[in-house]
C-alpha positions as CSV (number, residue, x, y, z in Angstrom):
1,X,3.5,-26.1,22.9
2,X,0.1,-27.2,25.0
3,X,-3.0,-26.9,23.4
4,X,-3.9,-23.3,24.8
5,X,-1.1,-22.0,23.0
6,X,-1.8,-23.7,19.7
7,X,-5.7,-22.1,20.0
8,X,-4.2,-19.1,20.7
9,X,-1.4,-19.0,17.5
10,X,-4.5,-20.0,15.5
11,X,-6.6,-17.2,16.5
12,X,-3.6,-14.8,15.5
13,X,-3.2,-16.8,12.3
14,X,-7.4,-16.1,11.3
15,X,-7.3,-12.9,12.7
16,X,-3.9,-11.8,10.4
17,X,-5.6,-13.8,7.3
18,X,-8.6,-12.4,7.6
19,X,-7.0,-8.3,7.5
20,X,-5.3,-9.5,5.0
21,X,-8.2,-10.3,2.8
22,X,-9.6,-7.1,3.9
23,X,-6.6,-5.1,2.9
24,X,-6.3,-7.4,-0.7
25,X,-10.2,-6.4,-0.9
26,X,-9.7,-2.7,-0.2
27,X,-6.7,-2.5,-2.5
28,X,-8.5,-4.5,-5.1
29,X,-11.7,-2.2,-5.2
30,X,-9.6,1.2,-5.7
31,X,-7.6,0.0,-8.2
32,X,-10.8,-1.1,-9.8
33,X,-11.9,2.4,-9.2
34,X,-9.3,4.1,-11.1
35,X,-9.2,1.8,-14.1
36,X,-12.8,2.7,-14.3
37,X,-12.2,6.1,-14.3
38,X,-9.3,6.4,-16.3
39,X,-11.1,3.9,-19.4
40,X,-15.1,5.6,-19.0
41,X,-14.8,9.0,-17.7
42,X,-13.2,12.0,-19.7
43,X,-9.8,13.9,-18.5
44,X,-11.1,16.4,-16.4
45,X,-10.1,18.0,-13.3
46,X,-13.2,15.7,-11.5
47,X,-11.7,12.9,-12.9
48,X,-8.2,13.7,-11.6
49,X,-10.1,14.4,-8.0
50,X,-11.2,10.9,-8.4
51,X,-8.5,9.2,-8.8
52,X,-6.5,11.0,-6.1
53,X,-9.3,10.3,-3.2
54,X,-9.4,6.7,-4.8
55,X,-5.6,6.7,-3.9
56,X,-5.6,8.7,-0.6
57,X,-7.9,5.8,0.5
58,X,-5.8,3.1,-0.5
59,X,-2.6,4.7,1.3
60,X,-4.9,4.9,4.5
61,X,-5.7,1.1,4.6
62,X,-2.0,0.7,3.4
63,X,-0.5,2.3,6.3
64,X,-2.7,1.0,8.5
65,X,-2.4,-2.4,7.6
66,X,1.3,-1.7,8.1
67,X,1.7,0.1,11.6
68,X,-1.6,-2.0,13.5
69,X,-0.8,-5.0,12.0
70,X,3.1,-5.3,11.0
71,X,3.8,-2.8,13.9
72,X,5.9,-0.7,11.7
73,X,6.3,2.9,13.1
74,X,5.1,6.1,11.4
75,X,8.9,7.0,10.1
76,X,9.5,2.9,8.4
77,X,6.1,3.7,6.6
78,X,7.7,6.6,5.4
79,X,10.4,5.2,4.5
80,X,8.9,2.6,2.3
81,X,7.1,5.1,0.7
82,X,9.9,7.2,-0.3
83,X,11.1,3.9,-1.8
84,X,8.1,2.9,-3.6
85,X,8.0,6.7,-5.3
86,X,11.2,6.1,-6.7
87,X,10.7,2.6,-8.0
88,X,7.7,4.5,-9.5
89,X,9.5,7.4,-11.5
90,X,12.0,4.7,-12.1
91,X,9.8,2.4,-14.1
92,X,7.6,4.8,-15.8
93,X,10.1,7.4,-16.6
């Protein structure tokens, strides 16, 4: 491998790490969000509203973490969520 193409598989590497830390950011602040406003807000249909677009935006930066930067197409992303679901019921049920 010549140097150009070690600078450019180091670019890839920063630019990869630093979506990454986006994505562990983004996921980190809405789960944040929703502890917050399951532990200091009452049960109310607001609340529930909340939580839901707290977790819409979460699955947004998900699947686009997941199809622009893992390439995975609209039907694997899916997929993976139909999985995940049933893990879900599976461990809470």
């Amino acid at each position: 491998m010549d140097n150009a193409e070690t600078r450019k598989l180091k670019r890839q590497i920063r630019a990869l790490k630093s979506a990454l830390k986006d994505l562990a950011s983004r996921a980190l602040l809405a789960s944040a969000q929703v502890d917050y406003l399951i532990v200091n807000e009452p049960s109310t249909v607001e609340r529930g509203k909340k939580i839901a677009a707290a977790l819409n935006d979460l699955d947004l930066e998900t699947d686009a973490a997941l199809h622009f930067g893992l390439d995975y197409s609209f039907p694997k992303i899916e997929q993976g969520r139909a999985k995940a679901k049933q893990l879900a019921v599976t461990k809470y049920k």
